[in-house]
C-alpha positions in Angstrom: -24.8 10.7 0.6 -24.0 10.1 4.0 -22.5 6.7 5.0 -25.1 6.5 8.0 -27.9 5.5 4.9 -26.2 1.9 5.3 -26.3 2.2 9.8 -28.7 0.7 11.4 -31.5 3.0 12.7 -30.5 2.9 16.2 -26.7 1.8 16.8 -26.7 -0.8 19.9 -24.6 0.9 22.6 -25.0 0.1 26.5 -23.2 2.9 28.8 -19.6 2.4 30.7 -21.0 1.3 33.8 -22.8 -1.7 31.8 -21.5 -5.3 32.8 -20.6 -7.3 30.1 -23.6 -9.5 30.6 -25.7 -6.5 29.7 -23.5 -5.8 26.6 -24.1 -9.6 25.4 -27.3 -9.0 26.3 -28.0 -6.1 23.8 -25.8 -7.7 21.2 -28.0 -10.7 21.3 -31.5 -8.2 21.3 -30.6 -6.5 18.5 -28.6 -9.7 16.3 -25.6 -7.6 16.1 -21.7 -8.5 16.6 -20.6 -5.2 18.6 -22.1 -2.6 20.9 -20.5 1.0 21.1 -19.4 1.7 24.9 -20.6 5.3 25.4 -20.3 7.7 28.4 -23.1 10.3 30.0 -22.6 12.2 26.9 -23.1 9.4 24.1 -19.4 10.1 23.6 -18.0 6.9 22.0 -15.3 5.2 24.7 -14.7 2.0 23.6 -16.6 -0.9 21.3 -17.6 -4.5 22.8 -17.3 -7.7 20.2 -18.0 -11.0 19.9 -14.2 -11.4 20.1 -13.7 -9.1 23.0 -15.9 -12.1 24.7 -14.6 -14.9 23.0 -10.5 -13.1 24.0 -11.2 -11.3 27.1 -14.4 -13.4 28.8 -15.4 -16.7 27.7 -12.4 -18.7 29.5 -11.0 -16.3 31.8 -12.8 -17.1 35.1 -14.7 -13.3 34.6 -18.1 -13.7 35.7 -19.8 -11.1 32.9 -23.1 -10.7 35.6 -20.2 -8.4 37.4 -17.6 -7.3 35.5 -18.3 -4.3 34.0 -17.8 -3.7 30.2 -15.0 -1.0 30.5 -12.8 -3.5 31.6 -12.9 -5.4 28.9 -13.9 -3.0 25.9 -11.7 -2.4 22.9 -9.8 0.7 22.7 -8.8 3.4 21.5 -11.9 2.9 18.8 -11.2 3.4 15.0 -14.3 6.0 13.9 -15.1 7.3 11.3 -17.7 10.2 10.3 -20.7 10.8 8.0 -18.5 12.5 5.7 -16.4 9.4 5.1 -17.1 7.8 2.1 -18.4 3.9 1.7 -15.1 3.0 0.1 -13.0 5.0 2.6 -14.8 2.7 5.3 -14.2 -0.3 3.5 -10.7 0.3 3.3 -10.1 0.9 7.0 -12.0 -1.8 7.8 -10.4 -4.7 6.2 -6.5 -2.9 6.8 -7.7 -3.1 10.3 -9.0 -6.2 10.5 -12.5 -4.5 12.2 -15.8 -5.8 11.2 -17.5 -2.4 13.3 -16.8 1.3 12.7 -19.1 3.8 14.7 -19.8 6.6 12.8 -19.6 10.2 15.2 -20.1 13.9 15.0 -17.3 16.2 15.3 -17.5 15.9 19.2 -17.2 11.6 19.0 -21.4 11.5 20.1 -22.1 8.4 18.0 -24.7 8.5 15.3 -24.5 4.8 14.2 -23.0 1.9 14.0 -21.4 0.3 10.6 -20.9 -2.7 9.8 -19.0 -4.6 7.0 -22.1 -6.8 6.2 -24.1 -3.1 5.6 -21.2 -2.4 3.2 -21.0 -5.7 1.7 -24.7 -5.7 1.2 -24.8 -2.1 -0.4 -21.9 -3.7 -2.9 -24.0 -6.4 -3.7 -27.1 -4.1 -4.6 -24.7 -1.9 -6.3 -23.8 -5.0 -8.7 -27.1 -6.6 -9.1 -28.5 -3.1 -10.2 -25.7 -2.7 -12.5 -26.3 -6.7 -14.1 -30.1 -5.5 -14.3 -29.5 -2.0 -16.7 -26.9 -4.3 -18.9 -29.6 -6.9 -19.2 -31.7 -4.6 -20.4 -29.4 -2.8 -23.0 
């Protein structure tokens, strides 16, 4: 199964000429932590966090009505692909310390966005399904 069963439906991305107030602004939309920075192409070029504000905004003097979200963007981005399993994802998520890894095709055009809630949550379901069959036994 492909990991982009536990994506969102539609991965929150804004375009490289975005300003970071328009990034926040799509974070906030869709309740989500990070928005994938992609060019004309919907080829992935960076990823915008809650920490890229907090680090690289918040207290800086940048006003984010101007600056535009490629100047402050992560990058390079960690990525990973639907063939990458939930447990591969997992694992370069928390050695990395990311909480975001945008799933791509084999030319980096993002399909979706995952998350480490979406894989804690899966876990979770995995566990309470398996506590339900032994119940039953």
């Amino acid at each position: 199964m492909s990991i982009l069963r536990l994506c969102d439906e539609v991965p929150v991305s804004v375009p490289l000429t975005a300003t970071v107030a328009q990034a926040i602004e799509a974070m906030l939309q869709h309740g989500v932590g990070a928005a994938v920075i992609v060019d004309e192409n919907n080829v992935v070029a960076g990823i915008f966090t809650e920490r890229d504000v907090l680090r690289k905004v918040a207290l800086t003097g940048k006003d984010p009505k101007i600056v535009e979200v490629r100047e402050v963007m992560t990058t390079p981005v960690i990525m990973a692909t639907q063939d990458t399993s939930d447990a591969e994802a997992l694992e370069v998520m928390v050695r990395e310390h990311h909480r975001h890894l945008p799933i791509v095709d084999d030319h980096a055009r993002l399909l979706g966005l995952l998350s480490i809630r979406h894989l804690l949550q899966a876990r979770i379901d995995d566990l309470t399904a398996q506590f339900a069959a032994t119940r039953k036994s």
